[in-house]
N, C-alpha and C positions, 0 to 999 in steps of 0.2 A: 600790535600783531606782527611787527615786520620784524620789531628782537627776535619776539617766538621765532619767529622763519630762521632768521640767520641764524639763533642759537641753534635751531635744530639740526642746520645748512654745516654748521663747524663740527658737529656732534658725530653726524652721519659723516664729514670728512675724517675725524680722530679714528671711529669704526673703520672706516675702510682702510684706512693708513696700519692697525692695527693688525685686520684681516690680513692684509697686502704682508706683511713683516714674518708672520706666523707662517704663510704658505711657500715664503721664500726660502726659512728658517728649515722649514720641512722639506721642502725642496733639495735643502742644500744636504739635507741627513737622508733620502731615502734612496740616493746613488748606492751611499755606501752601506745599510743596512739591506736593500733590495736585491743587489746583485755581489755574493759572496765570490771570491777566488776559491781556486779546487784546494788550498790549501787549508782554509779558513773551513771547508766544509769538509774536509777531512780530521779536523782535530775537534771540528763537532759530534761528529760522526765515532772519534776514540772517546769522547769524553762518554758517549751515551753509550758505549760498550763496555767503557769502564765499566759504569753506572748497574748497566745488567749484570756485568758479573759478580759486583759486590752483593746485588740484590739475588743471583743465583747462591751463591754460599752461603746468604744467611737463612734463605730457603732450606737447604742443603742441612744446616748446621741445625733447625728447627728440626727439619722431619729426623735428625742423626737423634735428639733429645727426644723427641717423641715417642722413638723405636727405644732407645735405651730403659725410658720411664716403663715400654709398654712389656721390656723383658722383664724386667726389677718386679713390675705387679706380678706378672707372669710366675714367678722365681717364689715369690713371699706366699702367692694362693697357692702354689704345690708342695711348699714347704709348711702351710699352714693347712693345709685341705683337710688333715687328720684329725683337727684339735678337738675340735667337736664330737668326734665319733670315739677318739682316746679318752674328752675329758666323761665320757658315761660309761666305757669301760673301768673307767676306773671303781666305779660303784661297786662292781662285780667285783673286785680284785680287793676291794674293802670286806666283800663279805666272804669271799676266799677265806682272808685272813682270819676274820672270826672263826670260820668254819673251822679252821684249823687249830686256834686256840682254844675252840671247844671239845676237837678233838681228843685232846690230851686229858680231859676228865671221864670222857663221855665211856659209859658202862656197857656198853652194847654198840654193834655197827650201823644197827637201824636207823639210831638217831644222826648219825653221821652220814648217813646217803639219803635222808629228808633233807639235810642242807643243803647238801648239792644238790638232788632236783630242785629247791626252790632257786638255787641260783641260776641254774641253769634254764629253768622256766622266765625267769626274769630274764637273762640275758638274751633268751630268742624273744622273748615278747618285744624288749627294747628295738632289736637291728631288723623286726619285723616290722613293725609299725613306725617306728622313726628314722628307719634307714633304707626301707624296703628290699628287704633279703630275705629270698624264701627258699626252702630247701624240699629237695625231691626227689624221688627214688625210693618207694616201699615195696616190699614183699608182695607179690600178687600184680603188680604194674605192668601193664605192658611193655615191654622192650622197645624202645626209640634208640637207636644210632645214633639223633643228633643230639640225643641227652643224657644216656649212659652209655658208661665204655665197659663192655664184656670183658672180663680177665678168667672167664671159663663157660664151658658150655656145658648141658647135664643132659640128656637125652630121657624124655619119661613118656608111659604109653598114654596117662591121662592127660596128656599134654595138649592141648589143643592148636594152640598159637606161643609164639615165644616170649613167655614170661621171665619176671623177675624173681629169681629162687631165694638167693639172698644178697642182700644192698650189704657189701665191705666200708662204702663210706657214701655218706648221702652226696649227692649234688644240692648245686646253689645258683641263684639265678642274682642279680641285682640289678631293680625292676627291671627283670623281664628277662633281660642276657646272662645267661650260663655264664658265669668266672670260675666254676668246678663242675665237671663231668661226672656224675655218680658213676662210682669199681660197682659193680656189679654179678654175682653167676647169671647163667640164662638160663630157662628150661627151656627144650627145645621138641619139637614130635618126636614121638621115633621114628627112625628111619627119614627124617629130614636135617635136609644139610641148610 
């Protein structure tokens, strides 16, 4: 029992001799790590501004790519925004051309203004239902300002209110907003201005 002792008496000296080396060790390094000169904290101080501003530029240079990408999409959907509503006019412009290749035989005019109401039946049903465009401004209508433009006025005694005498070119709405103002005459009272 008494080896035990001293072996563990020499053990407990090696630790603490050990201990004792480490703390002096550290001792001797935390002068100089602890307490910086102003010079020493000033090229700390450049290096971490460096630092920001290479991470500001690349900031910079991301959002400069980001903007560019979001012109370029920007650029290609207004460039391409048509394609779809060109590629089904083109339908119509297919059967134009029959229309007109048929004309050259056809014996009478009747059969030649059946093709064009079908096309044109087609073609409004098309930008009606698939594009939503409707058109407006018929004979008997009431007069609206914010959606026919008068280009005459007619004065009549059966006149009650100012109607629509006759529509020169329809108006169009695409859903919803007027992109064409119906020409219009207006009947007006008589003896009202």
């Amino acid at each position: 029992m008494a080896d035990e002792n001293q072996n563990e008496n020499a053990e407990n000296q090696e630790k603490e001799q050990e201990t004792t080396a480490q703390t002096e060790s550290a001792a001797e390094e935390s002068p100089e790590t602890k307490e910086q000169t102003p010079e020493e904290k000033i090229a700390a101080l450049e290096a971490q501004i460096e630092e920001l501003k290479k991470e500001a530029l690349y900031k910079a240079a991301e959002n400069d790519n980001w903007r560019k990408r979001m012109m370029q999409q920007k650029e290609e959907a207004v460039a391409y925004a048509n394609a779809s509503l060109l590629g089904d006019l083109l339908d119509s412009l297919d059967n134009f051309d029959r229309t007109l290749d048929a004309a050259k035989d056809a014996k009478d005019a009747k059969s030649i203004a059946d093709g064009i109401k079908m096309i044109n039946k087609s073609l409004v049903n098309m930008l009606e239902s698939k594009y939503g465009l409707a058109s407006f401004g018929k004979e008997g209508d009431e007069f609206n300002p914010d959606e026919h433009e008068a280009i005459g006025r007619v004065e009549e005694e059966k006149a009650k209110k100012e109607t629509l005498k006759q529509v020169y070119l329809k108006g169009y709405k695409l859903n919803g907003k007027i992109i064409r103002h119906a020409k219009v005459m207006v009947s007006v009272p008589a003896g009202g201005h």
